[in-house]
C-alpha positions in Angstrom: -23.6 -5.0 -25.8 -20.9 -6.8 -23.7 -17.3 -5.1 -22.3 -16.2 -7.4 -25.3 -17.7 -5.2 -27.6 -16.7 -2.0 -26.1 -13.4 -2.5 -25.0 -11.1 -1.8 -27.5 -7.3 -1.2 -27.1 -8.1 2.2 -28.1 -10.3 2.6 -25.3 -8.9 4.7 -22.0 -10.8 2.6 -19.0 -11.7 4.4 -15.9 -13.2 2.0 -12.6 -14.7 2.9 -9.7 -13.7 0.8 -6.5 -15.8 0.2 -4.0 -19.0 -1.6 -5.2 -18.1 -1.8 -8.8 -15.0 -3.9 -9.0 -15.2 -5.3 -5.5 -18.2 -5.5 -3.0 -18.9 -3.3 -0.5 -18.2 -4.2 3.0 -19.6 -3.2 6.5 -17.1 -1.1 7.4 -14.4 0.4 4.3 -11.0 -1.3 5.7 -12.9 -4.4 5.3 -13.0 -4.6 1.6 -11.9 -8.1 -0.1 -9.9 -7.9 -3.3 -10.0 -11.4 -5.1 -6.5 -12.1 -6.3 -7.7 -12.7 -10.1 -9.0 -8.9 -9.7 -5.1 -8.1 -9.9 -4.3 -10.5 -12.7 -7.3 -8.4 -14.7 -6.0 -4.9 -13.8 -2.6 -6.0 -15.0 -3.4 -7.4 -17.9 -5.8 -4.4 -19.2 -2.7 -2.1 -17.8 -1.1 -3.9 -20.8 -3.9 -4.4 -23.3 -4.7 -0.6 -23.0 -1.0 0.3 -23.2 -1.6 1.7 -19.9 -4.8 3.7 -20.3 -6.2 2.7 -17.2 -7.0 4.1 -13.8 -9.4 4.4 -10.6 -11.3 6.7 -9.7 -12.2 6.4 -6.5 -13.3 8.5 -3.7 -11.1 6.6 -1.4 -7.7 8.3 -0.9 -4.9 7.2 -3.3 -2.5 5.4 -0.7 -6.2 2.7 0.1 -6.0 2.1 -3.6 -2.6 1.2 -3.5 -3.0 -0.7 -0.5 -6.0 -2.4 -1.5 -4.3 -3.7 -5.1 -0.5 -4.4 -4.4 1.5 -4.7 -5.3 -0.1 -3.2 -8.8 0.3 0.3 -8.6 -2.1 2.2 -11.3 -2.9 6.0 -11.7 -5.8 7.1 -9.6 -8.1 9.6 -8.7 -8.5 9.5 -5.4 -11.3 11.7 -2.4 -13.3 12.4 -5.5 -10.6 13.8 -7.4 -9.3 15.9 -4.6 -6.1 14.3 -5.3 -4.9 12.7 -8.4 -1.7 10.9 -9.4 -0.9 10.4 -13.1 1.1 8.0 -15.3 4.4 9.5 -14.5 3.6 9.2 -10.4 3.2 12.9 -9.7 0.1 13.7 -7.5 -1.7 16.6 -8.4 -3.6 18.2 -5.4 -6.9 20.7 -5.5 -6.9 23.5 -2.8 -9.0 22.4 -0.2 -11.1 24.9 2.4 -11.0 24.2 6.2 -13.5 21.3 7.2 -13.5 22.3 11.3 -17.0 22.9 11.5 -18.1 19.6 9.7 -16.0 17.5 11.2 -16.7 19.0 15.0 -20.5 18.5 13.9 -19.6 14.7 12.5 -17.2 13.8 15.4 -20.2 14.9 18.2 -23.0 12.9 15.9 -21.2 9.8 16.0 -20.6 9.9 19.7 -23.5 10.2 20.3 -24.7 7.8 18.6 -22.8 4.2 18.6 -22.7 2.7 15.1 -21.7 6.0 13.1 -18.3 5.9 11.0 -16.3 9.4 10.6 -14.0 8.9 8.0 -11.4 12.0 8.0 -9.7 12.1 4.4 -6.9 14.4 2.9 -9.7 17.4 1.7 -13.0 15.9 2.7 -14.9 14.1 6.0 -17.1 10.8 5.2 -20.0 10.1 7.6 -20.8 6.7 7.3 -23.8 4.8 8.7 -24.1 1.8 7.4 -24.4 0.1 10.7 -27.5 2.9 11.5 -29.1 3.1 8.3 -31.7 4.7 9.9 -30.2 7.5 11.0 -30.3 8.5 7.3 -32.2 11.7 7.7 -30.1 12.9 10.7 -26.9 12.5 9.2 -28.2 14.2 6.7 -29.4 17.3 8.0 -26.3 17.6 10.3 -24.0 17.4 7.3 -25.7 19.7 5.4 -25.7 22.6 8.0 -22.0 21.9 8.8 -21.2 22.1 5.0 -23.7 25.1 4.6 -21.7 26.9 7.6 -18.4 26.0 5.1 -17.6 28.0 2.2 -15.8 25.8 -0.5 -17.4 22.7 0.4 -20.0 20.5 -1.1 -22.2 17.6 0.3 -22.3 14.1 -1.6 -24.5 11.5 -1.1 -23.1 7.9 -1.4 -24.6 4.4 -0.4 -24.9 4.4 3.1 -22.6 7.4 3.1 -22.6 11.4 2.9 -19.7 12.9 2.5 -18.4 16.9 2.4 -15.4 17.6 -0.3 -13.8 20.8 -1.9 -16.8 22.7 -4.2 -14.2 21.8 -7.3 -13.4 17.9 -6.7 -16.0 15.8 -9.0 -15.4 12.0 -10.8 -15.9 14.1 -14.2 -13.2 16.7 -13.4 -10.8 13.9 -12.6 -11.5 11.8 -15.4 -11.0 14.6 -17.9 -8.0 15.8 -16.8 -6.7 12.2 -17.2 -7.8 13.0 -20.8 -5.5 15.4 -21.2 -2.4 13.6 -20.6 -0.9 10.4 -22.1 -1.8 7.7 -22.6 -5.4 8.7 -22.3 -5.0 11.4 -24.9 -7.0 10.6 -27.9 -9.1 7.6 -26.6 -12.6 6.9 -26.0 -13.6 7.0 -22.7 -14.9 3.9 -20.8 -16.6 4.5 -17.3 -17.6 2.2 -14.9 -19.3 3.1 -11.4 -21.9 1.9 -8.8 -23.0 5.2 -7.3 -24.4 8.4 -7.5 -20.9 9.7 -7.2 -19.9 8.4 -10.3 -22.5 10.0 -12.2 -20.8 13.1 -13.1 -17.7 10.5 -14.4 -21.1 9.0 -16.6 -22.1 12.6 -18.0 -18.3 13.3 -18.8 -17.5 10.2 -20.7 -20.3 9.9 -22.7 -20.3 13.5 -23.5 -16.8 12.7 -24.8 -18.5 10.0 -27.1 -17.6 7.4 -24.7 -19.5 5.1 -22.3 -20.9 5.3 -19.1 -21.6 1.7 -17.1 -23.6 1.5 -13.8 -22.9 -1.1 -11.5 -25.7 -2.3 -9.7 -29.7 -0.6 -8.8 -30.6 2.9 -9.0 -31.0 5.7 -11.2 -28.5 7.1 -14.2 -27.7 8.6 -16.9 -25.0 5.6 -17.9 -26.2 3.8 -21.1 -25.5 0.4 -19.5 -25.4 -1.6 -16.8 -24.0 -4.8 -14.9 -25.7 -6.5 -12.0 -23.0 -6.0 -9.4 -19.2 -6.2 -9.4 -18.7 -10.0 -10.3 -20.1 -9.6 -13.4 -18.1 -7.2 -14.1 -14.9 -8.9 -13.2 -16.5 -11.6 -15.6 -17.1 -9.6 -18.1 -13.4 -7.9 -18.4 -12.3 -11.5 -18.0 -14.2 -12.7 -21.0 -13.1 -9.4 -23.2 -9.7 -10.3 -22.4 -9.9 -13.7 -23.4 -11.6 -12.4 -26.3 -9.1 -10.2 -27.5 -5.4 -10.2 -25.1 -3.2 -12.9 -25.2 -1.2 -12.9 -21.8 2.6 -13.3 -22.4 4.1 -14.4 -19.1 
């Protein structure tokens, strides 16, 4: 079954960023968007009568930077922080992330290679530079975060990251749900990462559809090779179905 099939302007269409609509890069600021990426967005933000938005685990103003001058609602640090149709940004309570960013901050001096991305609500240790240094990042996280009541350890691609107990893809995504213009419509997911499989369970518990970007294990009910098949593939269901009028 193709996005042609599935994506119906009664749809509400949810994307993942990094590694599902664009490739990931060594380090995050180096992220390329292709320019017909924007052309797509813009032309689902009208074939879906605006039913569209990212959810990302990348702060909100890196979305926006990343696809201006398009400006869509997003979920952004996991749903930490969350801006809706009518631009107001809803914000979870977050708990105090000292001890995991002191433990973080000392791990990556001392050892040349490690990332320490500090976000509004949650600390990313990346090591994609030392991927094996898997195991200590690990461990060190997970007694920083096990020192930190309210705060939760995800594992990413290449990444581990600490966020409030309450933030999850899911959460976001179903909030959207209950406001216009998602109200009503079926859910469409797309992710690359075990991140985004909480946004799988909660679409297609909705009666939606879950789609995994990419290798690994999930509960989505279909996949896509990487992210330029995707872009291909919402191409090709708007061709299908959208006639652009400018």
């Amino acid at each position: 079954m193709t996005l042609a099939e599935i994506l119906y302007p009664s749809c509400a269409l949810f994307l993942d960023f990094d590694g599902t609509m664009v490739d990931i890069a060594p380090q995050p600021s180096a992220v390329h968007v292709p320019q017909p990426l924007i052309v797509v967005l813009q032309d689902l933000l009208v074939y879906l009568h605006g039913a569209i938005a990212v959810i990302s685990g990348r702060p909100i103003a890196q979305i926006d930077s990343f696809l201006s001058p398009l400006q869509l609602p997003v979920a952004g640090v996991h749903g930490a922080e969350r801006r809706g149709v009518d631009g107001h940004i809803h914000l979870l309570h977050t708990q105090p992330m000292d001890r995991v960013e002191e433990a973080a901050c000392l791990l990556a001096a001392q050892n040349p290679g490690l990332l320490v991305e500090n976000k509004r609500g949650s600390l990313a240790l990346h090591y994609r530079q030392r991927p094996e240094l898997e195991d200590l990042c690990l461990r060190t996280m997970q007694q920083a975060v096990d020192e930190s009541p309210g705060i939760t350890l995800l594992r990413g691609k290449m990444v581990v990251e600490a966020k409030p107990g309450g933030a999850s893809k899911g959460r976001a995504i179903v909030d959207f749900l209950g406001e216009q213009p998602f109200t009503g419509r079926t859910p469409v997911f797309i992710g690359d990462d075990v991140t985004d499989e909480a946004g799988f369970s909660a679409v297609q518990g909705l009666g939606g559809v879950g789609i995994k970007v990419g290798e690994g294990a999930t509960c989505a009910w279909r996949r896509l090779p990487d992210p330029l098949a995707l872009r291909q593939e919402l191409e090709a269901a708007l061709a299908a179905r959208f006639v652009r009028t400018t």
